[in-house]
Structure formats: structure tokens, C-alpha cells
N, C-alpha and C positions, 0 to 999 in steps of 0.2 A: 559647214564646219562649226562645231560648238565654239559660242564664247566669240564667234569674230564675224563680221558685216562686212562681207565683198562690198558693200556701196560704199564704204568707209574709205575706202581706199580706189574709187572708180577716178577714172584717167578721163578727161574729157577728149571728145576728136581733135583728132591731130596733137595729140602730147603721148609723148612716146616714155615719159620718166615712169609712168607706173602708177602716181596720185596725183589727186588734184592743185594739190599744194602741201606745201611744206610740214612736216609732221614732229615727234618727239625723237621718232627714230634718226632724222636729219640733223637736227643737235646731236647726239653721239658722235655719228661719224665727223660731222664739221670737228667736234672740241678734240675727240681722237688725234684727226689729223691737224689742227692746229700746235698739237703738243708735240707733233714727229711721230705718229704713229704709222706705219710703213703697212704692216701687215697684221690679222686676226686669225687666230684659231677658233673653232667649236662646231656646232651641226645645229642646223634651223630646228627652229618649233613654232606652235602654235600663235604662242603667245609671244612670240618674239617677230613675227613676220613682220612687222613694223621698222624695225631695225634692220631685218636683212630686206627688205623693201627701200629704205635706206640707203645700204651699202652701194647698192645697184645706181645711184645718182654720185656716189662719191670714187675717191680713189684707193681704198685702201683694199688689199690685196688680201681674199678670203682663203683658206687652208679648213676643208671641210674633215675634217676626221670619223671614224666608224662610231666609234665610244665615244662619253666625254670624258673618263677620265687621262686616254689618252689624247683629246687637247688639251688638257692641261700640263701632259707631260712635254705636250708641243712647244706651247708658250713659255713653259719652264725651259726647254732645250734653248729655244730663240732668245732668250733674256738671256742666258749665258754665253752661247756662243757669241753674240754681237754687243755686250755690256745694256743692251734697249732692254725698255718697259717689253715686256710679254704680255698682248692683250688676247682674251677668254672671252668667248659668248656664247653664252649656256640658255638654254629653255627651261621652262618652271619647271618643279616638282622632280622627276623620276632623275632629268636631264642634270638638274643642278644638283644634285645629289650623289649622283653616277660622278661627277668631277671629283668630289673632296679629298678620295684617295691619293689622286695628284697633286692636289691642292697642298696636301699632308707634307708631301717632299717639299713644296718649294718654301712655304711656311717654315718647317725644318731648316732647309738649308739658305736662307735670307734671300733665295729670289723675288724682283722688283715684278709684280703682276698685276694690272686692275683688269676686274672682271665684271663683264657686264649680266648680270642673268635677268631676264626677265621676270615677270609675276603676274596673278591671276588679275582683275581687274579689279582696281579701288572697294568696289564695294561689294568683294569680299573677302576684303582684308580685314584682322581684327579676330581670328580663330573662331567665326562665325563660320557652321556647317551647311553651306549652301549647296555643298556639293557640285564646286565645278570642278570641274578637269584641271588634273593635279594641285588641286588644291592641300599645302600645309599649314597647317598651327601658327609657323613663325620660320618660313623659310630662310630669314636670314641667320637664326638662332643656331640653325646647321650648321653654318660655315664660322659659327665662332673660334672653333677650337684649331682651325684651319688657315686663317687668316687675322690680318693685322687688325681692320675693322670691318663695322658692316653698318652701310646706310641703304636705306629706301628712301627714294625720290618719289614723290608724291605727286609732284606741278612741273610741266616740262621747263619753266623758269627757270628752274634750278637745277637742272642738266649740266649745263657747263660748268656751274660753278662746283659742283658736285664732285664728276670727275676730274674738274683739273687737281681739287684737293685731296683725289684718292693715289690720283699720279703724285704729287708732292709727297704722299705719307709712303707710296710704293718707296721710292728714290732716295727716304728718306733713312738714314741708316738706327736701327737695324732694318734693313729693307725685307722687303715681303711683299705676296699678295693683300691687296686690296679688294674688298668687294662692295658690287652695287646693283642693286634690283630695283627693276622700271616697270611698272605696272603694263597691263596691255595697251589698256585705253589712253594712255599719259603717251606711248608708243605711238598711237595710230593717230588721236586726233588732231585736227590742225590747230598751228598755233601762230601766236603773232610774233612770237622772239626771232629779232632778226639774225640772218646767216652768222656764224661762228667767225672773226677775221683773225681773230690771234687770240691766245691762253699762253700764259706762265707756270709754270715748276722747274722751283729751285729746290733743292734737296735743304731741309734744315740743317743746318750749323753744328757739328757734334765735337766740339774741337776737348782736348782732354784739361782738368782742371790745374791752374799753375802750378800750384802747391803740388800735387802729387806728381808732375813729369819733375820737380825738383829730389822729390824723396825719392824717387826711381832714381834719377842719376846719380843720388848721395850713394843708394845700395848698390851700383853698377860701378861707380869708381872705386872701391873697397874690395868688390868681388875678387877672390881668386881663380873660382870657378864657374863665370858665368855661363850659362845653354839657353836657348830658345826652343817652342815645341812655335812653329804657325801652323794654325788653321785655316778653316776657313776665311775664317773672315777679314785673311792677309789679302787673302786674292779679290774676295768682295771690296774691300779697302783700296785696292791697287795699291797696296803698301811695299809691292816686291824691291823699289828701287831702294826706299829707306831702311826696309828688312836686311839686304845684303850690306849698304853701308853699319849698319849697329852691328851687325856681326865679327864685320874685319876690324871695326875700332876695336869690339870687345873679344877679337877672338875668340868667339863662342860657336860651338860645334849648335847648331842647327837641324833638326829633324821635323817634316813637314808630316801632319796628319792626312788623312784619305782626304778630305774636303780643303785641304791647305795643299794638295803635291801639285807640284809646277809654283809652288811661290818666291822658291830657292835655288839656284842652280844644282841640278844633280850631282854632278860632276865636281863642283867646287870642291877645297882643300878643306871646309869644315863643315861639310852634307854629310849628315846621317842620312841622306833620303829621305826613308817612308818606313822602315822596318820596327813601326813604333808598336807590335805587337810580339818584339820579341823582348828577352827577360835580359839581354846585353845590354838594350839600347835602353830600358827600365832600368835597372842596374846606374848605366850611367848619367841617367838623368836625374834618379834621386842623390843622385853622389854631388850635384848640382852646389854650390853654397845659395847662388840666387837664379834662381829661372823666371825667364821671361817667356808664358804666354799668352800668344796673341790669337785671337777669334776661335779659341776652344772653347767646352765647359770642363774639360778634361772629361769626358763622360768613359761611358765602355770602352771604347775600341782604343782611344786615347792611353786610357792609364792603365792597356793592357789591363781589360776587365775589372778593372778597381782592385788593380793588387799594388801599384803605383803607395808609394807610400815616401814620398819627398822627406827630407832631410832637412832642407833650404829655405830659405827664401823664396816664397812667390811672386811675382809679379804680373797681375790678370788685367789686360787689355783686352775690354770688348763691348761694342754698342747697346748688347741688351745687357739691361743688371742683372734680368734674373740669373744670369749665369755667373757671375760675379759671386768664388769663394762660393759657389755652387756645391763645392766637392769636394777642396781644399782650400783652406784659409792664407788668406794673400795681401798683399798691395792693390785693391780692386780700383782700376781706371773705367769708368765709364765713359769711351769714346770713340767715334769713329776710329778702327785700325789704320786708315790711310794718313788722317788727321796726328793721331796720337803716336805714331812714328816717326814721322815728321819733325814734329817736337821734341821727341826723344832724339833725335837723330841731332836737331841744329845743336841741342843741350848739352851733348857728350863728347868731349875733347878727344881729338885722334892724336897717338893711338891712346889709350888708357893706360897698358901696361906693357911691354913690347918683352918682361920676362914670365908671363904668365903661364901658369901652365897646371896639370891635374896631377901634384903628389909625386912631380918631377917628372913627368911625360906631358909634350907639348900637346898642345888642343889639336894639333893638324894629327898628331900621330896618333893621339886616342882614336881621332875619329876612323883613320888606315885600319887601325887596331881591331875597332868596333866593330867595321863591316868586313873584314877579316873573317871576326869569330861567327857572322852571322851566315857568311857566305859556308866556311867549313861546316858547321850545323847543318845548310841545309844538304850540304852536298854528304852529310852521313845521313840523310832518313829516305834512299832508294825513291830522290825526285829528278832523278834524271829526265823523264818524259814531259814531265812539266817547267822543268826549267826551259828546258828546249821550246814548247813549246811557247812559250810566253815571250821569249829574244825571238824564236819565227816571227811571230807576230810585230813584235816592235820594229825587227829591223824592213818590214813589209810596209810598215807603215810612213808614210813620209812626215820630214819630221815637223813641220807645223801643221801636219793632220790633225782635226778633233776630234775625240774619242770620246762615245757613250757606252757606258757600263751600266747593265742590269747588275742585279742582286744575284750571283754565280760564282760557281767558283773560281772562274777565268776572273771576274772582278777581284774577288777576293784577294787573288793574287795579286792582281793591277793593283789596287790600295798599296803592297809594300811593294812591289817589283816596279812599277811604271816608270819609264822616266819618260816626261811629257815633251820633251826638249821646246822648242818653239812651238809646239799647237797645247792644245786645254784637254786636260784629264778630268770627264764628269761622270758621274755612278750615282747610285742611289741611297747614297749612306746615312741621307738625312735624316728621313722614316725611314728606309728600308723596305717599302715595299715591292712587290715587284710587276715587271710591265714594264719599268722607265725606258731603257735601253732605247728601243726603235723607235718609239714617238717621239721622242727627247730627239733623237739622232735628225729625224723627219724635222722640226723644227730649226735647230740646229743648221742643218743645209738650207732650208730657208732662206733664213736669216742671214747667212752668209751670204747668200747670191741677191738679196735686196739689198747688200753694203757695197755688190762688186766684187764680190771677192770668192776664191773658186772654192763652190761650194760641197764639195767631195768630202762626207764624213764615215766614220768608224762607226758602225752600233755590235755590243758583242750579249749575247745572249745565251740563257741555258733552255734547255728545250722546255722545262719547263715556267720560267717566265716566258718565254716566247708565244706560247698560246695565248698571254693576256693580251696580245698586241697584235697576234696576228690577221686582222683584219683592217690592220692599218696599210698589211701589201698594197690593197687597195687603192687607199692615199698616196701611198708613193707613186703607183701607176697613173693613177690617175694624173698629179700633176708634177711625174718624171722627176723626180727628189733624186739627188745623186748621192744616194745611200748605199753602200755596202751592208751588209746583212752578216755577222760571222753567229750561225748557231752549234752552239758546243752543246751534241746530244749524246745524255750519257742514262736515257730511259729513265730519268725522275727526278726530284726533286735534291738533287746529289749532295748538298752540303748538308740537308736536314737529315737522308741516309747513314753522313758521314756520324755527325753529329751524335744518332740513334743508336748507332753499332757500337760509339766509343761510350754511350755513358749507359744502355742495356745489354750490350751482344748480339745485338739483333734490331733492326727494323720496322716500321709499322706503318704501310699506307703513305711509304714514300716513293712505290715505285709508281709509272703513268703509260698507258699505253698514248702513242702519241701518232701524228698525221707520218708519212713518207713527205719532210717538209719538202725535197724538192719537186716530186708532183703536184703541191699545194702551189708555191711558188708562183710554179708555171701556169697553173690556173689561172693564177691571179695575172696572166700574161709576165711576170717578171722573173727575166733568165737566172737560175739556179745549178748549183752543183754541188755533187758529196766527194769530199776528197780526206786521203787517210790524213792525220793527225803532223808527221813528216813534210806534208805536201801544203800546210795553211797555208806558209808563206809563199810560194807561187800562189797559188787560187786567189788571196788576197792581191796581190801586187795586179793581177788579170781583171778582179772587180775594179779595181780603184781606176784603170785604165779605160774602163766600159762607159755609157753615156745612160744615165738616167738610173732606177734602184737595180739591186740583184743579191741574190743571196750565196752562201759559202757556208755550207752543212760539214759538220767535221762529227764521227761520231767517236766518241771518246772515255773512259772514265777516267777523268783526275781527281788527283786526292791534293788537300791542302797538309801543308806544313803540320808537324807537329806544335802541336799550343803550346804556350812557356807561361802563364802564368796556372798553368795545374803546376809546376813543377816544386818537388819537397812539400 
């Protein structure tokens, strides 16, 4: 094999580990698992067989995936579903590069990730053309755009310390992937650093500045109209408990973004839900005098494609600045969401105002009011089929199920329609690329079943993000992931169709011919079925009851809601 020395790694008689002695790959897994690392995603290489040479002495539980960028949608799934670091281990050049796609999402959406990728050997590092195998310029320079940081370790020394501070900066909010590449030979040779006994990461300190939780409650006890939008990074925060307390002090109607739904009670007397892409729930949020958001940037889908045009008072809580009066100028908190709740919450006297109300209508009836007008809308644009289909589904699903959502239209819907009730609603809304769905779901179940806890998830797909992934059947076959599979095939790329017809007339290179997924399925050994559009919900409730992955082909064409902010 290029670039690596079977004697390097020769076993003497009667030693059954694999090498003679301890190596750079044996620090990984030691610091790994002295931090709680449970389980990895990625697929061996070359220049990595040190590490997975490595694993083979240690305990931590390998999930080998087809691609790499769907192990990284793996370890994305598994950071979320179970709150853990998501650990990556990538092979040089084609391998760590194949990742960053998904790297892209979790980067996007503040998943805690460190990633280990390997690299060609020390000397020839330095964008010297020696021409080895996968040899880059400046491999880590790739994953800039993608990740929190990037270090190369040099001396296997400094391994542990390495990664424990890549875990601390993952953890650390605004959290993210971390990256770290280990030469070959730093991998294989032996070393004298004794076994790994214990490493520390505590997440940095992001608590919100005094002063400013003081002007925030000056604007909050004045308000007559206060609203909350959460986002994301109420739920990265685990801010939901002091979310719902600031709301009922301030009686403020509350609508959670795609990456924020489940942070709020659905249900509750002052849920707008999720329908923050309709021009009612815009309407009345700019009607707002002071708004509180929390782990948005207000970007696209937020401010109803930047038609959003506030009135009020902002107030923007959130751990990265750059997002900070991003896109509207505000009250900018730079701080943990969980943190800076918290203190807004001890700060704000209950209740505030117990005669508040929007222009002489109470906040509970607006909100009745609002989702009223949203529900009659849809039920005037001929979506019968889709509504139906979307409550099949939910009421299929049980309700601390966790759900992964590819980039589809079935997602699209879930963004405003989901209610997550007890399980976790996750999609791809970060980046938006597609593929997430089934890797994500595959980790996800993971994850769940190395907490103990029953690992039976949702992935829902369109047929055509489903080919990015389909060779992850495989992985679930392989090691029996108790994944459901729902693919909504509607012969191509349906929202970009959608998209193409409303703004030419016509279409281009949207349609796809595509596999008969469930003879593919079963290829792959995992039981499959096509059932009509009426029948999801039995086919689902029969997967979720089956042992190990299986698929539920529905073939369909839905249409999404009419858009609100083309409207006038």
C-alpha cells in the first residue's frame, strides 16, 4: 500500500491487539472516551488506519457509513437527538472533502461536532508537490468555511490536549463542528505518552451582559405589545423552560421558527406555532411595539423572505454576534440563549400587565384569531390532499418520536405544520442541502439506543434527495438501525418544479427518472413498501412496529401553500 509500512504496525507472537505498542491512534480514542465519547461515525482510509487500528483496542462504537458526507449528517443526527458531541472520522484528501457538505449543515445550524480527519505524512505537509496520495495544498483551509476551527497536530503529545480543546470550543456556545487532522505517521508511530485517565470540557461561560438584561426589561415592562419569534438556538440553549415562563409574564404571543419548533408548546394559549411564512403571522409581528428574538438572524424564511419590516422594538438574543442586527437593528445580546433567558426571566416581575392587550383584543384571542386566518387561507388554495396528508403522518407518529426532515416538500410543510409534541423536529434548514433526512435519522437511532432509550426514528424524504443517501440502506442493514424510511415520490425535484412553473410557466431539468425504490430497498435486504398517499398512516404505524430499518414509498405529487410575501 502507498505511503504506509505493514512492519509499522506488526503484532508480535501471541499479541492479539494488532501493534506492537501503543501509537498516536491510541491517544484519540483514550481522550475521545475519557470525554464521554460513546460512539463515531466515518469510513476508514489510508492514512487513517492508525486510528481505526486504534479503535479496535478501545470501546468506542464504530457506525461505518457509504459517503462521508453522510457521516457527517450521522454525527449531526446523533448530536441532536441525544444533546452529545457528534464525533467524525474522515480519511485525507477526496474523503475529508466528500464531508463538508454536511459539515455545512451542522456549522449552519450550531451542532457540537469534533472531527477527526486524518493527513498525508509530516513531510509533505507544506504545499510541497511530492505527489502522494491525496495529497492537498492546505487541507484544513477546506473546512474553514465549514467549521468553528481547524488545527493540525503535529506531535502525538499533543493529541489530548488538542482534542479535549476542540470538544470545549464544540460545547461551547455558539456551538459547532470542530476540526482536527493527524498526520499518518503522528498516527502510527509509537509513542511514550502515557494511556489517556481523564480530560475535562466545560463549555465557556456566555452569560448575557448586566446592563443590557436591565434595558431589555426597562423595554419589556413598558411594552404593550410584546411577541417573541425562537429559534434555533432556544432549543440549542435549552431555553424552553424560561421561554414559556417570559411569555405568560409578558403575555406575548410566541411563534417558533423551522429550527426553533418544539421550543414552545403548540398548543399553548399564546402559540402561533410555526406559520412564520405567512403574511398574518408577519403582519402581526411587525404590529409588535417590542420583539423578542431569540437564536434567529431573522434571515429568509424567518422574515418571510425579507419582506418582514418591523415597526418596534427589537430585541436580538443570540451567541454568535455576527448575527446580531444582522438584518434588523435592535437591542443586540450577545449570549448564550439558555443563559440569557434565564436572567431575563429572574429580572421580569410576574405578571407585568394582567390588562394588556393588541388595540383592545387580548393576546390569547389574537393568537385564536391568527391561526384562524391561517388555517381558513389554507383551506381556500385546493390543499386538501396535503393537509391530510401531513395529520396522516403526525397522528402515525408517536408522540415523543424523532423526526428527520430532508429538504422536500413534506418538510417544507413540517417547518409550518409540525407539532413536535414530546419528540424533536429536525430538517435541513441550516444549509439546506440535501441528503440529511436518512443519515441524520441513522445517527439519530444511534444515539438514542447508546442512552437506553428506544431507538425508533422518522426520516422523511423526497425521491429526489433520497438518491443522495441511498446507499446508506446499507448502514442501516448493516447494523439493524431502527429507522423508518417515508420517501414522498413525486418523479423530481418537486419544490424546484414548483418553484419554475410559478416564476416561467414551465420547467427545466426538474424532472428525474429514478430507481423502483422498493425493489432497491430490498436489495439492500431492507423490507419495503409502496402504498397510496390515504394509506401513509397505517404503512407508517406497521414500520415503527417492525425491528431493525424499512422503507414506506408513498408516490405522490404535492403542492406547497400559496406564498404570502409575493402578495400586492
Amino acid at each position: 500500500m502507498i505511503d504506509f509500512d505493514p512492519g509499522t504496525a506488526a503484532a508480535p507472537a501471541g499479541d492479539s491487539r494488532g501493534t506492537s505498542q501503543r501509537n498516536g491512534g491510541d491517544l484519540v480514542v483514550e481522550t475521545l472516551e475519557a470525554l464521554g465519547a460513546k460512539t463515531v461515525f466515518g469510513i476508514p482510509g489510508q492514512h487513517a488506519l492508525g486510528l481505526f487500528d486504534a479503535m479496535g483496542r478501545g470501546n468506542l462504537h464504530f457506525v461505518s457509513s457509504r459517503v462521508e458526507n453522510n457521516s457527517a449528517f450521522a454525527a449531526d443526527g446523533y448530536s441532536r437527538a441525544t444533546g452529545e458531541v457528534g464525533v467524525l472520522f474522515l480519511s485525507t484528501g477526496p474523503g475529508a472533502l466528500t464531508s463538508l457538505a454536511g459539515l455545512q449543515e451542522a456549522y449552519a445550524t450550531g451542532v457540537p461536532m469534533v472531527v477527526v480527519a486524518s493527513q498525508i505524512p509530516l513531510e509533505g505537509l507544506g504545499a510541497r508537490r511530492k505527489g502522494m496520495l491525496h495529497q492537498l495544498d492546505d487541507q484544513k483551509a477546506s473546512a474553514a468555511n465549514v467549521t468553528k476551527s481547524q488545527r493540525l497536530i503535529q506531535h502525538a503529545s499533543g493529541i489530548p490536549s488538542a482534542i479535549q480543546d476542540a470538544w470545549t470550543e464544540a460545547i461551547s456556545s455558539p456551538q459547532g463542528p470542530v476540526w482536527l487532522e493527524i498526520p499518518q505517521n503522528v498516527l502510527l508511530d509509537p509513542i511514550m505518552v502515557p494511556p489517556v485517565e481523564d480530560a475535562l470540557a466545560e463549555a465557556a461561560d456566555n452569560p448575557p451582559r448586566v446592563e443590557l438584561v436591565r434595558e431589555a426589561v426597562k423595554w419589556l415592562s413598558t411594552a404593550e405589545r410584546p411577541a417573541i419569534i425562537a429559534g434555533g438556538g432556544t432549543r440549542r440553549g435549552r431555553a424552553e423552560k424560561s421561554l414559556l415562563s417570559i411569555a405568560e409574564k409578558l403575555r406575548a404571543p410566541v411563534i417558533c421558527t423551522p429550527g426553533g419548533n418544539g421550543a414552545f408548546p403548540w398548543t399553548h394559549e399564546l402559540s402561533l406555532q410555526s406559520w412564520i411564512e405567512d403574511r398574518y403571522m408577519t403582519d402581526l409581528l411587525e404590529d409588535a411595539d417590542v420583539l423578542i428574538v431569540i437564536g434567529s438572524s431573522l434571515g429568509e424564511v424567518t422574515s418571510n423572505y425579507f419582506t418582514f419590516a418591523p415597526r418596534g422594538r427589537i430585541i436580538q438574543i443570540d451567541a454568535e454576534p455576527r448575527v446580531l442586527e444582522s438584518n434588523s437593528p435592535g437591542l443586540g445580546i450577545r449570549a448564550d440563549a439558555g443563559q440569557a433567558l434565564t436572567a431575563l426571566d429572574e429580572a421580569l416581575v410576574a405578571p407585568i400587565d394582567t390588562t394588556r392587550s393588541w388595540h383592545g383584543t387580548a393576546p390569547e384571542d389574537l393568537v385564536k384569531d391568527s391561526l384562524a386566518k391561517v388555517k381558513a387561507r389554507l383551506e381556500s388554495q385546493d390543499l386538501g390532499k396535503e393537509l391530510k396528508f401531513m395529520a396522516d403522518i403526525r397522528d402515525a407518529v408517536p408522540a415523543d418520536m424523532q423526526t428527520f426532515w430532508d429538504m422536500t416538500i413534506s418538510a417544507y410543510w413540517g417547518w409550518s405544520c409540525w407539532d413536535a409534541r414530546q419528540g424533536q423536529f429536525h430538517s435541513a434548514q441550516g444549509a439546506g442541502g440535501l441528503g440529511y433526512g436518512f443519515p441524520a435519522a441513522i445517527g439519530g437511532a444511534v444515539g438514542l439506543e447508546t442512552l437506553g432509550n428506544p431507538g425508533r426514528v422518522l426520516a422523511v424524504s423526497g425521491d429526489g434527495s433520497s438518491m443522495y443517501s441511498i446507499s446508506e440502506l446499507a448502514t442501516a442493514k448493516q447494523h439493524n438501525i431502527p429507522v423508518t424510511w417515508l420517501i414522498v415520490d413525486d418523479g423530481g425535484y418537486g419544490i424546484l418544479r414548483e418553484y419554475m412553473v410559478g416564476a416561467f410557466g414551465k420547467a427545466t431539468a426538474t424532472e428525474l427518472a429514478r430507481p423502483d425504490f422498493v425493489k432497491l430497498a430490498e436489495a439492500f435486504g431492507v423490507p419495503a413498501t409502496r402504498v397510496a398517499p390515504e394509506d401513509v398512516g397505517d404503512a407508517l404505524k406497521a414500520g415503527f412496529a417492525a425491528d431493525g430499518p424499512n422503507v414506506v414509498v408513498v408516490e405522490t405529487l404535492l403542492k406547497m401553500f400559496g406564498p404570502t410575501h409575493l402578495d400586492g
